[in-house]
N, C-alpha and C positions, 0 to 999 in steps of 0.2 A: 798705181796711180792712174794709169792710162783707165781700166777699170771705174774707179771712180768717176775722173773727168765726162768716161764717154756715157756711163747711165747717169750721170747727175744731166747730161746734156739733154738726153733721148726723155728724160722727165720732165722736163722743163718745155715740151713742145706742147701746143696745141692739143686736144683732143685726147690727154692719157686719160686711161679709166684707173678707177679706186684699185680693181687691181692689179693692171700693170703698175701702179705708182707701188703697190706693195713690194709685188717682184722686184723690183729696180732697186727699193730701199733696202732688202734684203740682200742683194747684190754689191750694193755699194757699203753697205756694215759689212759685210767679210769679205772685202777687199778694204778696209780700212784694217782691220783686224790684223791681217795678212801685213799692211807696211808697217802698222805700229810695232810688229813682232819683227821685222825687218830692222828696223832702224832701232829699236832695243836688242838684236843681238848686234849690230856697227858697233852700237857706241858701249854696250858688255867687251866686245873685244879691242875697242879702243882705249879702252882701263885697263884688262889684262897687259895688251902692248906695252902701256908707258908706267907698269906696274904700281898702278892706282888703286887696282882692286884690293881691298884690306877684307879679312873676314872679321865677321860682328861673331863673338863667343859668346852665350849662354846659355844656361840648363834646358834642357829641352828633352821632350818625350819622344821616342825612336820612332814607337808603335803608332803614336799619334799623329807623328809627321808620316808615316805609312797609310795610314787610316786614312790622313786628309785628301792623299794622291786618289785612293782609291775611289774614294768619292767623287772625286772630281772626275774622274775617267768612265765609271760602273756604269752611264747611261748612254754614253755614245757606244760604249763595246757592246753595250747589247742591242742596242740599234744595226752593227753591221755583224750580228750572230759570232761574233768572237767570241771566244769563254773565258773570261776576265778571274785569275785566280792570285789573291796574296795570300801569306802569309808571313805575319811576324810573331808566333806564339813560341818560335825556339829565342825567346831575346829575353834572360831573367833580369840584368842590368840596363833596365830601360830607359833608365837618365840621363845624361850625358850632356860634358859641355861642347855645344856643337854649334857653329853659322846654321841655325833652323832654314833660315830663307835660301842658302845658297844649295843645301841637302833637296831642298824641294823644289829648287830650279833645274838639278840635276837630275831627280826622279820624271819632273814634266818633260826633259828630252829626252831622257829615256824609254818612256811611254808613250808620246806622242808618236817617236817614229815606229814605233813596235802596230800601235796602230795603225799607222798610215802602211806600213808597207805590208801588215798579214790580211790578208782575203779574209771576205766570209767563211764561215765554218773552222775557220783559224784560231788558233790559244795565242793569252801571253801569261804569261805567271812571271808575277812577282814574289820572292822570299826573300825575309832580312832575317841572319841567325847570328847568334853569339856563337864565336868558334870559343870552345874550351881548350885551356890549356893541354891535354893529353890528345883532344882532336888535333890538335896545330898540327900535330908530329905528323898526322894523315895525309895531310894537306900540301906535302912537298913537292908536290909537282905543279900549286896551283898559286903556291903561295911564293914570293923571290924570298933568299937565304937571309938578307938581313930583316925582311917582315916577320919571317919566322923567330929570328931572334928576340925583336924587339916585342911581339907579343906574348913571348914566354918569361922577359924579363919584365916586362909592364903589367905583372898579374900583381907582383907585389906591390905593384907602386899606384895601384889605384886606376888602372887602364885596363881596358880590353880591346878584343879588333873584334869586328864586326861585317861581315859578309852578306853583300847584299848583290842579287841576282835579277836580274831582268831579263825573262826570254821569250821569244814570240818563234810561231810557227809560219812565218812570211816569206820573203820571197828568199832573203838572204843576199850575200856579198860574193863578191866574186873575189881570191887569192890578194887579188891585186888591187881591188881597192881598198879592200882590210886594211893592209898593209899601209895605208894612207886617210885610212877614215877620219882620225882625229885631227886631221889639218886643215888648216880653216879654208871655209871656199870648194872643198870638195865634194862632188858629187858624182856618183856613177851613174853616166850615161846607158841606160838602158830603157827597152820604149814603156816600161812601166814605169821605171823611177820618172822621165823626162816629162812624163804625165801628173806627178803629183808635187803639189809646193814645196817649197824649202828654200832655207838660206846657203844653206853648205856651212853653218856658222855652230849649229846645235852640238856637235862631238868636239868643237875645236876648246867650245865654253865650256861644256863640260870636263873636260882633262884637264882643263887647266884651273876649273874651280876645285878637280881631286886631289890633285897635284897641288896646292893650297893649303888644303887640308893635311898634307902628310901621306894621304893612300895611294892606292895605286886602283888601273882602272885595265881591264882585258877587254878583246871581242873575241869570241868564237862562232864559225859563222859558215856556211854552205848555202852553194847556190841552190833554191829551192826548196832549202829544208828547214834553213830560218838561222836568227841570230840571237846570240847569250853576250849580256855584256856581264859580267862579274868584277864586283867593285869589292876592296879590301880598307878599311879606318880604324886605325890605331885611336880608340878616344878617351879622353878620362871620364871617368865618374863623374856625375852629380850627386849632390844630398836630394833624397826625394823633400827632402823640408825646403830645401835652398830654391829647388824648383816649386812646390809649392809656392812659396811667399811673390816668385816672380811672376808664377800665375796669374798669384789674386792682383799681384800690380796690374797687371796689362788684363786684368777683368769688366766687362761690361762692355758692351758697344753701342754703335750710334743708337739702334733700335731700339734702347733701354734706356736712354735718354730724351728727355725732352725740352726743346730749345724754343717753343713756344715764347715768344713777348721776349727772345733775348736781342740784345740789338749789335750789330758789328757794319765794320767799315769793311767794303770789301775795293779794295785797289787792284785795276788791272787797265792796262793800256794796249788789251784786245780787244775788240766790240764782239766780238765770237765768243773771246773765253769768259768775257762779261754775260755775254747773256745764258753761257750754259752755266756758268755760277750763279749766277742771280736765279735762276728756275728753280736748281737745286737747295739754295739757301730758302727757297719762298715753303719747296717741297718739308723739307727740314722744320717750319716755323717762327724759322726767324724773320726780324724787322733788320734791314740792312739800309744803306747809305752808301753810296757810289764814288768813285774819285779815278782818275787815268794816273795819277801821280801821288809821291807825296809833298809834294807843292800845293798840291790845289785845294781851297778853303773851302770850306759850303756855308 
């Protein structure tokens, strides 16, 4: 906030040129960025607290919600020469019904810090596998005894678990705040972490969005040589039809529409949020009408 206030001030003076005005705007957009994500995880963890947060279930694509992450990350990682690696091609039951948005709030904190804290010339690799039944039994050291159970007994029933891995070659944790990483508000003090943003909020929403879910969530971690978070989800099946059909529901977006000559009321007793809705609605095509209330007549 201090941020914004103080370059919206030093713009506002006399004499700026086209491109200090640029810099500043630049400046004051990712220090907005920065609180909106701020006060989206308060008030994330202020649901979790008074156990508001409910998960939304439905069919949804494993691969695809992997795919989506990667995309979104592939160009800043190769901006700071990271070597940016997924892979979900060990996943043959890739439907599942799953909180989509909540899988992929968890994969963006997961990634985001992977890249904030591995240097140039540093990896993160992401893998999402389907553990098979006869694997499980491998896996006893990685997996707790009643997960083990539950996804040897959930093969008949329409479930599988699924292991997914995020690891970066960064800076890494120190014994001791491993040991405390997923609580909300923490951060380890070190002159490189104290250097780079954060809530202290991103592992505390993530656990507990896992935790949600039924799985379970590990870190492993050394100072210097980087950190593996490994996530474990007991999920059921989807019908690939079932997912299909919800597809074609939620098919189409704004850009494949055309709102041309449509006309809407838009109500707001912002003059801010009025006027970036109105630009937006004008962007869009539409004929709009204004009102602060729904009292007020035209």
């Amino acid at each position: 906030m201090n941020a914004i206030i103080g370059y919206t001030t030093i713009a506002q003076r006399e004499g700026t040129t086209p491109e200090e005005m640029t810099d500043y705007l630049k400046k004051i957009d990712a220090s907005s960025k920065h609180l909106l994500a701020l006060i989206n995880d308060v008030l994330e963890m202020s649901r979790i607290e008074s156990g508001k947060m409910d998960l939304d279930i439905h069919p949804c694509d494993l691969r695809a919600t992997v795919q989506e992450v990667e995309d979104m990350f592939a160009t800043q990682m190769k901006e700071k020469d990271i070597a940016f690696i997924v892979d979900a091609n060990d996943v043959e039951d890739r439907f599942v019904m799953c909180d989509n948005y909540r899988l992929n709030r968890v994969l963006l904190n997961l990634l985001s810090n992977a890249y904030k804290f591995t240097p140039e010339g540093g990896s993160v690799t992401v893998t999402l596998a389907q553990l098979a039944d006869d694997a499980v039994r491998e896996f006893d050291g990685d997996i707790p005894g009643e997960n083990i159970a539950m996804t040897m007994e959930s093969a008949v029933k329409g479930r599988h678990t699924y292991e997914l891995r995020v690891r970066d070659t960064g800076i890494g944790m120190s014994p001791e705040f491993a040991a405390h990483v997923f609580e909300a508000f923490e951060r380890e003090h070190t002159s490189t972490v104290n250097k780079i943003q954060g809530t202290g909020l991103g592992m505390a929403i993530t656990k507990s969005i896992i935790d949600l879910m039924g799985g379970t969530i590990e870190v492993n971690t050394r100072q210097g040589e980087g950190t593996e978070f490994v996530i474990h989800l007991n999920l059921e099946l989807a019908d690939a039809s079932e997912f299909a059909q919800d597809e074609a529901a939620e098919a189409g977006s704004i850009d494949e529409v055309d709102f041309t000559g449509k006309r809407v009321l838009l109500v707001e007793d912002n003059e801010i949020n009025l006027e970036i809705a109105s630009i937006m609605l004008e962007e869009l095509g539409f004929e709009y009408e204004t009102a602060i209330n729904g009292k007020e007549t035209t």
